[in-house]
C-alpha angles and dihedrals in degrees: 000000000000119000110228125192116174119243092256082059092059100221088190085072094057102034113123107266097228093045124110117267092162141015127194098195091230111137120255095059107273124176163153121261127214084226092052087046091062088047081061088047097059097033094065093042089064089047083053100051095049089056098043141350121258115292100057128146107214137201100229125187129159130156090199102089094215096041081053094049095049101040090061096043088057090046094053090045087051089052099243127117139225138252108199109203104198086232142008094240103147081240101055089046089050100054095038096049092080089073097048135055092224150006112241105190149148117332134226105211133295107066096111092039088102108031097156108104103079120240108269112230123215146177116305101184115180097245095060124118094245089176146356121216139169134230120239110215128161099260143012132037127318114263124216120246124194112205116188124203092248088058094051096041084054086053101043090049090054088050085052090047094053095033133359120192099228096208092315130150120260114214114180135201099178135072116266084209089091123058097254099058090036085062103041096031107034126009090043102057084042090054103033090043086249129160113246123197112259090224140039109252103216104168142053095245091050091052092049091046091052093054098045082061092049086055089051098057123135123248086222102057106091103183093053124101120239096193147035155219115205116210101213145170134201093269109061093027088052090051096048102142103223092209092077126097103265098156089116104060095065076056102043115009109099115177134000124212132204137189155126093071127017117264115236118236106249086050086048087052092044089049091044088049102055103035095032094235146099122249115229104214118209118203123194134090151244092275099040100033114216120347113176142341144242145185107182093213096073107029128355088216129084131255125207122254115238118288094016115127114197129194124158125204137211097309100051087252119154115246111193132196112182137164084224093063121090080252115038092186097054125099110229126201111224121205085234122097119219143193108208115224127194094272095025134321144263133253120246104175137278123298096208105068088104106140131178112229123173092354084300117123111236149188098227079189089059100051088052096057089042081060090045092060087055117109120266084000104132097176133356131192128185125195133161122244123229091199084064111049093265102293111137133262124202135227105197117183113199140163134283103250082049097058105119112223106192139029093269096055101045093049083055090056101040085050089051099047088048088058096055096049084046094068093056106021130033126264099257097065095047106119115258104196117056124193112188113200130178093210130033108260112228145166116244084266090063094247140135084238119193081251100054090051086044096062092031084059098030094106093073092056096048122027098195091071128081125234107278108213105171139316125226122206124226092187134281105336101018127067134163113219123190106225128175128196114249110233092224096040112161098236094056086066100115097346101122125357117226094014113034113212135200103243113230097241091063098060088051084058097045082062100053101053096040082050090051089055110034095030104026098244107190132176138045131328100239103166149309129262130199100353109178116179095197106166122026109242109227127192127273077038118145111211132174102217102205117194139167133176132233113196123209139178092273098040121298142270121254110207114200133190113193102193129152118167102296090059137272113335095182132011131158142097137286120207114209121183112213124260125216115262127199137205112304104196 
């Protein structure tokens, strides 16, 4: 039976000293103590009382789940509380920092050099703003959300009382920087005493190698685990390459989890296929916290969380009352519409998507299933763009044997699409600006973010860009982007008459800056090796960039293949020389 404290009853403090806090799935055993992860504790406390006195808020951000986990813990026994900024992008620190007194970050090395001053323990009343965090929506500003302690405790007891983790390992491929993966991964090993991996595992090959360790694991050795619970979201479960070695996970994998979008059914029975479990989906927000529960191969509705209580009105919305709101007596109107069903009810969309173009009032919601009827569209989504004076762009996903590869067969298509929308809406609120992807492009959270609209429409801002369409990760240092030539790019302007050309350079620089952002390509551009310029890019031109990076003792090498249907268009090899880096906390 798994043993629960609440988080105002600090099970960090009580938690048997040899147990085991963390585990790294190296073999050999090692691990993570509860008795070393109170040594972090108070290490980063007296990093923390050399920088500010008790009461802080601090901007904390760590990619390292256990130096996460420790560093807030310090920060609530110190009486201070946490902002969680959903990256560490310069951008989103700057414009967070107002609202806290410091920025508490990565470290370099040397934080746990002088671990004898025990961690000091305070005062976690329920009222107190344990964290802030911010929504994500698609468009408009972030806005601020105060958790207590007696919210996320409300929240964390529900989760027990579904699934408790019995003393399993928690592997997690989402951020704990947003509430869901701060509950699962985090918050809910710390309070049911439970081992938490001692890195993200963000791809596929790193899952199935942590659970081949798990298999491995000795007889002998009492304080391993020997199974686990994977923290998941849409995008990595619905890219699961079935040609990996996932027997280990029908032996050791115990419980999925799901949030932050709904998974649709065919990605739930892929997922249920490969790893020989269901995936329990969990739907809420940011704002709500979790609402109700699926696993689609039971039912495809959706079931209430303990404790939630659902109604709609008139109008099919959505009115929650829930103990992990501010105000757990108040009824709360939702923007998604229901249709209750005997154990729970179904989503039917959102009601708010209104929006005004062209002076026309419009459902947003509506435009995007006219869109859905059309032939080879998977998913649709419309949205106006306030860089354009409000008329819409739309975000088409089709499949693969649909994708238009050149200007004449994406004009087809557009021309086709705009038919279609012209039989049931007017001519000045059809979209304007089309972006064609092959696979839905998401967050790590498994959203449509602000961020993600903003590079899929950049090009409209900056000419000189090219239409960015999705990026895949193979793993840490490759990556593949879609990219299209914009018709009116900048640097076709003149070059040639009479068939403008994308000048090769151009394509080298395109590289650099999309490895900078999606690899984290750092240090100074030395030379270039082996270009080869094969086929002429022409706009209207879809193209998959493919880099990866090679680091060396002096930098790294970043090798690129530019190739679209007719070949390869750009290959070769950009030297970079390190820079020096300083201390980033």
């Amino acid at each position: 039976m798994t043993r629960q404290r609440r988080l105002v009853d600090a099970p960090w403090r009580h938690a048997p000293s040899q147990g085991t806090m963390g585990w790294n799935g190296d073999f050999g055993g090692s691990r993570i103590s509860w008795a070393g992860f109170r040594e972090r504790i108070g290490a980063w406390q007296r990093r923390l009382d050399k920088l500010a006195p008790p009461g802080q808020r601090w901007l904390l951000y760590h990619s390292d789940p256990v130096a996460f986990a420790a560093a807030l813990i310090a920060l609530w026994e110190r009486g201070d509380s946490a902002v969680l900024p959903a990256d560490d992008r310069p951008e989103t620190l700057d414009t967070l920092s107002r609202l806290a007194t410091a920025r508490l970050g990565e470290v370099t090395g040397g934080l746990l050099a002088d671990v004898d001053q025990a961690p000091r323990w305070g005062d976690l009343r329920p009222d107190r703003v344990a964290v802030s965090l911010f929504t994500s929506g698609s468009t408009g500003d972030p806005k601020q959300l105060d958790k207590s302690f007696a919210q996320l405790d409300a929240e964390l007891a529900a989760h027990l009382a579904l699934w408790p983790l019995d003393g399993r390992l928690v592997i997690s491929q989402v951020s704990h920087q947003h509430i869901y993966g701060l509950l699962f991964a985090i918050l809910r090993p710390l309070c049911e005493g439970a081992p938490m991996a001692t890195r993200a595992c963000r791809y596929p090959e790193t899952l199935s190698a942590w659970l081949q360790r798990l298999d491995n694991v000795s007889e002998d050795d009492i304080q391993a685990p020997r199974s686990a619970v994977l923290i998941s979201a849409p995008p990595p479960l619905e890219r699961l390459p079935a040609e990996l070695d996932w027997h280990p996970a029908r032996e050791r994998l115990a419980r999925i989890h799901s949030s932050g979008a709904p998974l649709s059914a065919a990605a739930s029975a892929h997922a249920r296929t490969v790893l020989g479990i269901g995936v329990s989906e969990i739907y809420g927000s940011s704002e709500t916290g979790g609402i109700a529960w699926r696993d689609q191969q039971f039912n495809d509705h959706w079931a209430p969380l303990p404790g939630i209580e659902i109604r709609n009105d008139a109008e099919g919305r959505l009115w929650l009352r829930s103990p992990f709101l501010a105000d757990p007596s108040a009824w709360e109107c939702q923007a998604d519409r229901i249709a209750p069903v005997a154990d729970g009810f179904r989503l039917l969309g959102r009601s708010d998507r209104i929006a005004k173009v062209g002076g026309k009032r419009l459902s947003l919601t509506g435009m995007d299933r006219s869109l859905e009827t059309c032939h080879g569209v998977l998913q649709a989504r419309t949205l106006p763009l306030a860089t354009r004076d409000n008329r819409l762009g739309a975000i088409v996903q089709l499949a693969a044997e649909c994708i238009p590869h050149d200007h004449a067969t994406r004009r087809e298509l557009i021309q086709a699409l705009r038919a279609r929308l012209l039989s049931a809406f007017e001519p000045t609120v059809i979209p304007r600006y089309w972006r064609f992807v092959e696979t839905w492009p998401t967050n790590a959270q498994g959203k449509l973010s602000a961020e993600i609209v903003a590079l899929l429409f950049a090009d409209l801002q900056d000419r000189r860009l090219p239409r960015w369409l999705g990026v895949e990760n193979n793993g840490a240092q490759a990556c593949r982007v879609a990219l299209e030539v914009p018709e009116r790019l900048a640097y076709c302007q003149g070059h040639f008459p009479g068939q403008p050309v994308v000048p090769g350079v151009v394509t080298l620089q395109w590289a650099a800056s999309l490895a900078r952002r999606h690899l984290g390509l750092d240090g100074s551009f030395h030379r270039l090796e082996r270009v080869k310029f094969p086929q002429l890019l022409l706009p209207g031109d879809r193209v998959w960039l493919s880099l990866t990076w090679r680091p060396d003792a002096e930098g790294g090498r970043l090798v690129i293949d530019l190739s679209g249907q007719r070949g390869c268009h750009a290959s070769g090899r950009m030297h970079y020389v390190a820079t020096e880096i300083g201390d980033a906390s």
